[in-house]
Backbone as XML, in Angstrom:
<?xml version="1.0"?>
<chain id="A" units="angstrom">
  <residue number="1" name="UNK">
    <atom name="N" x="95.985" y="116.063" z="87.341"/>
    <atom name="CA" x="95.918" y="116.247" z="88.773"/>
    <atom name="C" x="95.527" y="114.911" z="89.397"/>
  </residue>
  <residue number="2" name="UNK">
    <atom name="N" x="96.243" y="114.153" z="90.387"/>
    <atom name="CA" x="95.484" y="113.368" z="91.245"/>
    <atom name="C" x="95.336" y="114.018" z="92.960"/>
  </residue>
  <residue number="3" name="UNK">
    <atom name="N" x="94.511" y="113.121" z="93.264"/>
    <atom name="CA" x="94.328" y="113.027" z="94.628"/>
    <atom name="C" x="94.565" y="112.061" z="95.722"/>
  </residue>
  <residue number="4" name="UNK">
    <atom name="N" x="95.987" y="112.209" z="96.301"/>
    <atom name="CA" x="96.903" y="111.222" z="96.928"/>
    <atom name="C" x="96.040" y="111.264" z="98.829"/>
  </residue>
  <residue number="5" name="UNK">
    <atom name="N" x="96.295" y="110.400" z="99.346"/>
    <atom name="CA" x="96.044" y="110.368" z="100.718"/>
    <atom name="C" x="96.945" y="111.072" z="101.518"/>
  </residue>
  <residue number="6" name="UNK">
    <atom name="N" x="96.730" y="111.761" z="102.534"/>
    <atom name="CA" x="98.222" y="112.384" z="103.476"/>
    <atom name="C" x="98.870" y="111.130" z="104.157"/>
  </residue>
  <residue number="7" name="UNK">
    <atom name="N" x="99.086" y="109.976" z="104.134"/>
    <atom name="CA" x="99.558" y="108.830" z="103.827"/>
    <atom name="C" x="100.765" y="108.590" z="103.231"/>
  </residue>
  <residue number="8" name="UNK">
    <atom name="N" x="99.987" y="108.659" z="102.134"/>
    <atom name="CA" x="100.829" y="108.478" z="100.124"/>
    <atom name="C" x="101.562" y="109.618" z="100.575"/>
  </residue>
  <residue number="9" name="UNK">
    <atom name="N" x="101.039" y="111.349" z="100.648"/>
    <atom name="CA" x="102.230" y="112.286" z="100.689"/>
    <atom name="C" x="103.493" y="112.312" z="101.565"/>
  </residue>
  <residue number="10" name="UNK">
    <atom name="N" x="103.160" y="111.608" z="102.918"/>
    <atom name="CA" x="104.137" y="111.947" z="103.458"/>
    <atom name="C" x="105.244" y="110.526" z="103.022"/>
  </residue>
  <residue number="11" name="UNK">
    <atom name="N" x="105.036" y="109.348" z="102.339"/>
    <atom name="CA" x="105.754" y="107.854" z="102.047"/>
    <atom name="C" x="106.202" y="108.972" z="101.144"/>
  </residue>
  <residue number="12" name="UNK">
    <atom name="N" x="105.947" y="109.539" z="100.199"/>
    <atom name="CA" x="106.514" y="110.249" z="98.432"/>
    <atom name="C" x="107.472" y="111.329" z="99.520"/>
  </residue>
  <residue number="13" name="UNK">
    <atom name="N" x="107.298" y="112.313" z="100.285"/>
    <atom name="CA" x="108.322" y="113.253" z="101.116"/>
    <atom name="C" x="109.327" y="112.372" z="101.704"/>
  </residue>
  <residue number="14" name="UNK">
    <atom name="N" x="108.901" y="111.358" z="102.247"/>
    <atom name="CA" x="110.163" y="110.648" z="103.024"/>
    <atom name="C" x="110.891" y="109.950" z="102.250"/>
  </residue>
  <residue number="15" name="UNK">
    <atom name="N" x="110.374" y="109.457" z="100.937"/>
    <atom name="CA" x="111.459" y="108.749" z="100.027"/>
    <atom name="C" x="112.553" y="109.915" z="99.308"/>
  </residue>
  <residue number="16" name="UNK">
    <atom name="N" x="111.537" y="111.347" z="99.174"/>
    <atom name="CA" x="112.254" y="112.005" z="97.949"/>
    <atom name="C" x="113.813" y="112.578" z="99.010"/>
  </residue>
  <residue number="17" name="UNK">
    <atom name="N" x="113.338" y="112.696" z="100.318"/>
    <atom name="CA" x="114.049" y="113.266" z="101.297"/>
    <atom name="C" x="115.629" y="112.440" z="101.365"/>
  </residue>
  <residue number="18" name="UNK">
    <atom name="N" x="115.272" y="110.904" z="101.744"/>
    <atom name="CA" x="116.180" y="110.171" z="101.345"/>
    <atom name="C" x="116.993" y="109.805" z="100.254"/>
  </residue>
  <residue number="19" name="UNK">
    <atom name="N" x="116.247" y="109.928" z="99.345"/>
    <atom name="CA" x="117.119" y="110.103" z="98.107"/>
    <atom name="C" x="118.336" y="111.187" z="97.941"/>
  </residue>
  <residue number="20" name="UNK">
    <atom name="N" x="117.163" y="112.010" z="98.129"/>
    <atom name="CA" x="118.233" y="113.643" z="98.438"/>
    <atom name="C" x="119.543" y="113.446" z="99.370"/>
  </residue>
  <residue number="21" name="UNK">
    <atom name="N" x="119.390" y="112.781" z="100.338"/>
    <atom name="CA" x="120.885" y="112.389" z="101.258"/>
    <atom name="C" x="121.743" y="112.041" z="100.512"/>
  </residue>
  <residue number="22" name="UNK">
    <atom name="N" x="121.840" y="110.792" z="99.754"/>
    <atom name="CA" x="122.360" y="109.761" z="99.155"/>
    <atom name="C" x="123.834" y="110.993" z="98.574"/>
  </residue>
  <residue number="23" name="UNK">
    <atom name="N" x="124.952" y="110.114" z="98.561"/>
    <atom name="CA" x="125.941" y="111.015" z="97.859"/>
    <atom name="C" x="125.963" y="111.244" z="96.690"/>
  </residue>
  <residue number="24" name="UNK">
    <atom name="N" x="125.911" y="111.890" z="95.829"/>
    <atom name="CA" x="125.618" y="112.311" z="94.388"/>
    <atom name="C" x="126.948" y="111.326" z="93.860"/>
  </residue>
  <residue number="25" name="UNK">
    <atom name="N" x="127.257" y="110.643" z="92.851"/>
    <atom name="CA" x="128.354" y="110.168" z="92.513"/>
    <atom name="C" x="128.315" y="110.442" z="90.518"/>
  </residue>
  <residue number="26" name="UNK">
    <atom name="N" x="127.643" y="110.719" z="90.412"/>
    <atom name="CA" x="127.576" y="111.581" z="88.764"/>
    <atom name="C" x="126.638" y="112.867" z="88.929"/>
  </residue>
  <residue number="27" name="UNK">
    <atom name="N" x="126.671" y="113.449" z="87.243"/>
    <atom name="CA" x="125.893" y="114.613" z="87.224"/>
    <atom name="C" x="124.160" y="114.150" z="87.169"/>
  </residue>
  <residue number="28" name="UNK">
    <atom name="N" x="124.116" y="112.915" z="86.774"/>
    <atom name="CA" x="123.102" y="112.564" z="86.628"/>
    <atom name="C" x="122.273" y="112.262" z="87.945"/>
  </residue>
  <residue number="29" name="UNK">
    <atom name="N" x="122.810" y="111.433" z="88.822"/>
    <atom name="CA" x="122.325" y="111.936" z="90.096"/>
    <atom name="C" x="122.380" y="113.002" z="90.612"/>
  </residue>
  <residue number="30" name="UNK">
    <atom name="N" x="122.695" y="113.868" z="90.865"/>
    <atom name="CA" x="123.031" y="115.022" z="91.252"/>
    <atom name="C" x="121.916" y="115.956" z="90.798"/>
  </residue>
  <residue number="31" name="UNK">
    <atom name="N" x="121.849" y="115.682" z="89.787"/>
    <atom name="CA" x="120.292" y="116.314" z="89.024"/>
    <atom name="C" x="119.142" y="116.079" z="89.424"/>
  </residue>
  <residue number="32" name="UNK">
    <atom name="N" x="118.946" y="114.682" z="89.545"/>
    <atom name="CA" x="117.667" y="113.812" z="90.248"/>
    <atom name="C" x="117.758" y="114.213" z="91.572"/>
  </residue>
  <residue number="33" name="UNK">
    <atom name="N" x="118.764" y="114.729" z="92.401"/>
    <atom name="CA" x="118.655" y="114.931" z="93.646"/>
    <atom name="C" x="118.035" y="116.341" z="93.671"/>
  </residue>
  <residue number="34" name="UNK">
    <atom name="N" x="118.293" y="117.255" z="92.886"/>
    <atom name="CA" x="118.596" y="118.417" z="92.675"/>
    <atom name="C" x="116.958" y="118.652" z="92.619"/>
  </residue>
  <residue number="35" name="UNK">
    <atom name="N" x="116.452" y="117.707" z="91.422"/>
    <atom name="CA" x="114.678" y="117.272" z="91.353"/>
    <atom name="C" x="114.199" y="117.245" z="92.669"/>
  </residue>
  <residue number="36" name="UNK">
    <atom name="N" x="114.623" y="116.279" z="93.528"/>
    <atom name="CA" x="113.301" y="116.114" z="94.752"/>
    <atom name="C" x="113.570" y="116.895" z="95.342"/>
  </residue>
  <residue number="37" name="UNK">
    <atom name="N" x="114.338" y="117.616" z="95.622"/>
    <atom name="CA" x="114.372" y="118.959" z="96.575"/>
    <atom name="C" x="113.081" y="119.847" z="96.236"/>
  </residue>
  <residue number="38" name="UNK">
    <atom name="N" x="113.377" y="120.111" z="94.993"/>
    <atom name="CA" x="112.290" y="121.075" z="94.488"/>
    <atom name="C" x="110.908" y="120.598" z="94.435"/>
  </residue>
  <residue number="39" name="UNK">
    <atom name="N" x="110.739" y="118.952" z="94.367"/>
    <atom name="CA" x="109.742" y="118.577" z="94.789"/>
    <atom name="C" x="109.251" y="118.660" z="95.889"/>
  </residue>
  <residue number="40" name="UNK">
    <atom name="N" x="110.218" y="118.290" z="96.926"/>
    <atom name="CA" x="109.979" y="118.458" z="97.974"/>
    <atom name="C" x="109.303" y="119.652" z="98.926"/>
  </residue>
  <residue number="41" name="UNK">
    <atom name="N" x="109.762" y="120.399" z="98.372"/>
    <atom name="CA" x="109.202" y="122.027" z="98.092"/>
    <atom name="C" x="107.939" y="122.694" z="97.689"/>
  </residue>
  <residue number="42" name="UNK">
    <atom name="N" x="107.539" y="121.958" z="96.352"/>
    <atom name="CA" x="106.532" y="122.073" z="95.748"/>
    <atom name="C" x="105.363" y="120.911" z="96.736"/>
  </residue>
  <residue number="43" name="UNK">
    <atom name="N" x="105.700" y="119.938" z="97.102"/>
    <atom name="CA" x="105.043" y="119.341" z="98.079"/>
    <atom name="C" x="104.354" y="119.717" z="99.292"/>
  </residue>
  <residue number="44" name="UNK">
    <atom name="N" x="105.214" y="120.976" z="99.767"/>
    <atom name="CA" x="104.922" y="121.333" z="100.868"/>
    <atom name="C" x="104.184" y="122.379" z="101.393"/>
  </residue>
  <residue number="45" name="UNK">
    <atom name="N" x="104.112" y="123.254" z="100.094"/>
    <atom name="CA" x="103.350" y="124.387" z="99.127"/>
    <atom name="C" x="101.374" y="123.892" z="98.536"/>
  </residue>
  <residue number="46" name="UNK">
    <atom name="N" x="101.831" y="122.519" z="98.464"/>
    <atom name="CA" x="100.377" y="121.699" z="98.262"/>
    <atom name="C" x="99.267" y="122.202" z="99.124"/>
  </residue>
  <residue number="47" name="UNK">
    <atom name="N" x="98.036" y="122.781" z="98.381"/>
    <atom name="CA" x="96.669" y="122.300" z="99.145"/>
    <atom name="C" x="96.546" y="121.695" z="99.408"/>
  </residue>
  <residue number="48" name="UNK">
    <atom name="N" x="95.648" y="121.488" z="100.743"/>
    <atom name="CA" x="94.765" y="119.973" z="101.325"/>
    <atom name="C" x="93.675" y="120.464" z="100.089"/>
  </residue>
  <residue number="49" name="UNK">
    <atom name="N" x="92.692" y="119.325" z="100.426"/>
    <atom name="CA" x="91.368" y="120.101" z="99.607"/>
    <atom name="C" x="90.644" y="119.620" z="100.770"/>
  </residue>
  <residue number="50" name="UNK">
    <atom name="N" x="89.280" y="119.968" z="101.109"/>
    <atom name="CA" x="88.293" y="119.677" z="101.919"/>
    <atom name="C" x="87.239" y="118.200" z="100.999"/>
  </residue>
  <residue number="51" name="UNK">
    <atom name="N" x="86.608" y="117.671" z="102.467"/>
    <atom name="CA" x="85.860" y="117.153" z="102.364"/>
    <atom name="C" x="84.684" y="116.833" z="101.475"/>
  </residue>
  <residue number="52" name="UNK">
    <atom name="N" x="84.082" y="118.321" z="101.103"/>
    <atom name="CA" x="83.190" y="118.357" z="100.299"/>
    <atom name="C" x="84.022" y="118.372" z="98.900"/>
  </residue>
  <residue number="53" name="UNK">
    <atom name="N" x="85.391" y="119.227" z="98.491"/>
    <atom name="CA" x="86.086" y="119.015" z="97.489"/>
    <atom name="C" x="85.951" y="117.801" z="97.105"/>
  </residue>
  <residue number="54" name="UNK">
    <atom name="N" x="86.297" y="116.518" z="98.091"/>
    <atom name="CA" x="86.474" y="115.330" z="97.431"/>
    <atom name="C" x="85.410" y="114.332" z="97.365"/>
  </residue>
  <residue number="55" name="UNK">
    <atom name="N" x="84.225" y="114.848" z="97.629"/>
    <atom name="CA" x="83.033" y="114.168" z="97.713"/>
    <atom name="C" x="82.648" y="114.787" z="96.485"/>
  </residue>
  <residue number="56" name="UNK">
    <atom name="N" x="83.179" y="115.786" z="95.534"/>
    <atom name="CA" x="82.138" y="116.320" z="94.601"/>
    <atom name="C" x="83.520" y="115.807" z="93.620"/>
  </residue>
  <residue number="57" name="UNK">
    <atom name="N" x="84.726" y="115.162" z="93.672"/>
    <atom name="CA" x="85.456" y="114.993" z="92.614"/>
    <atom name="C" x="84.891" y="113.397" z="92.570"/>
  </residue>
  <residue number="58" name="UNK">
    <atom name="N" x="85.039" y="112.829" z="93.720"/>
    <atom name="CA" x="84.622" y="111.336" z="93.592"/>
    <atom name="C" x="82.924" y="111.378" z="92.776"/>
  </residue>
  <residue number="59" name="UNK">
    <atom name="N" x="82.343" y="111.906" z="93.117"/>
    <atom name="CA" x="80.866" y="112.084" z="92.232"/>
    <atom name="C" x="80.556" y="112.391" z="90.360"/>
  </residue>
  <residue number="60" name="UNK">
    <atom name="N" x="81.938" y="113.197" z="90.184"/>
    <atom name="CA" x="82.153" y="113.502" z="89.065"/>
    <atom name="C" x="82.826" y="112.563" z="88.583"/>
  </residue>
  <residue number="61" name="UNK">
    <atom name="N" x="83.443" y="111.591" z="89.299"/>
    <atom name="CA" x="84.261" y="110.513" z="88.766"/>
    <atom name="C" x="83.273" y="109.104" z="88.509"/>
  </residue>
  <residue number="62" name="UNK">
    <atom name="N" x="82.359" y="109.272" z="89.375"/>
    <atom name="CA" x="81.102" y="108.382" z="89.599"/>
    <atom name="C" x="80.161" y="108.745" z="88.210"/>
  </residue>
  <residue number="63" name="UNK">
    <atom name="N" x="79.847" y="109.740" z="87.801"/>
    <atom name="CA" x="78.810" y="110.290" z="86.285"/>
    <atom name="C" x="79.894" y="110.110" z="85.534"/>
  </residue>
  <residue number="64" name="UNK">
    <atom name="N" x="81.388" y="110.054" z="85.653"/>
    <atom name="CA" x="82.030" y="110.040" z="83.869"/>
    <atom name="C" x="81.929" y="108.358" z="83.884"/>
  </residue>
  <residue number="65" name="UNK">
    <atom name="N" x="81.893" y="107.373" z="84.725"/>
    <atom name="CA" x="82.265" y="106.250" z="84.878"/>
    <atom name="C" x="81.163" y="105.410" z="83.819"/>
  </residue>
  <residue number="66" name="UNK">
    <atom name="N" x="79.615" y="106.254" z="84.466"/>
    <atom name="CA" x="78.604" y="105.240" z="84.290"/>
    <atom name="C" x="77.935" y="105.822" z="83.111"/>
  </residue>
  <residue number="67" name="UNK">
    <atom name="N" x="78.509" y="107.196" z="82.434"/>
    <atom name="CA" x="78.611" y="107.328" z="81.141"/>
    <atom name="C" x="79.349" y="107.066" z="80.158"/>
  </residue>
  <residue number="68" name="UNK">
    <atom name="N" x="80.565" y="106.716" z="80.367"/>
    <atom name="CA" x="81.218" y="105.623" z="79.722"/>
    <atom name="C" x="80.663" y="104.535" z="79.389"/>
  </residue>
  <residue number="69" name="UNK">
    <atom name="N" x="80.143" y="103.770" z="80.147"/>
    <atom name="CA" x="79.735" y="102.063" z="80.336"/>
    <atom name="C" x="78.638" y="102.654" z="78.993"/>
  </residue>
  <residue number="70" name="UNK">
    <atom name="N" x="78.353" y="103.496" z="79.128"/>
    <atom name="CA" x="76.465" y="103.457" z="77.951"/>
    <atom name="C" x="77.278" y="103.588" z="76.654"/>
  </residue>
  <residue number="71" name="UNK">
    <atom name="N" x="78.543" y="104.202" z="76.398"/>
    <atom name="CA" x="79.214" y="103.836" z="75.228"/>
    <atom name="C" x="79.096" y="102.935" z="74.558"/>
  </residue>
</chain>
């Protein structure tokens, strides 16, 4: 799992979107297009998380960090 900025999500929606236009000219594109749709989808379906969510993931990321280092 990461935790992208609503920033980052909407640059990753507007690229996958554009891609998706593009004329398919093999099966292989066509597939990859076929991909960001459904990403696109699954994108949009996304939780936000709250404030305190990400103050208690950044904290947990803060205790694995500085228990590492004592390794």
């Amino acid at each position: 799992m990461y935790v992208i900025s609503n920033k980052q999500l909407e640059d990753i929606q507007t690229f996958l979107a554009a891609f998706k236009s593009l004329p398919a000219e093999d099966n292989k594109t066509f597939n990859l297009q076929r991909r960001a749709g459904i990403t696109i989808k699954k994108l949009a379906k996304a939780q936000q998380i709250s404030n305190e969510q990400l103050k208690s993931i950044q904290d947990e990321r803060k205790i694995g960090n500085s228990e590492s280092k004592r390794d």
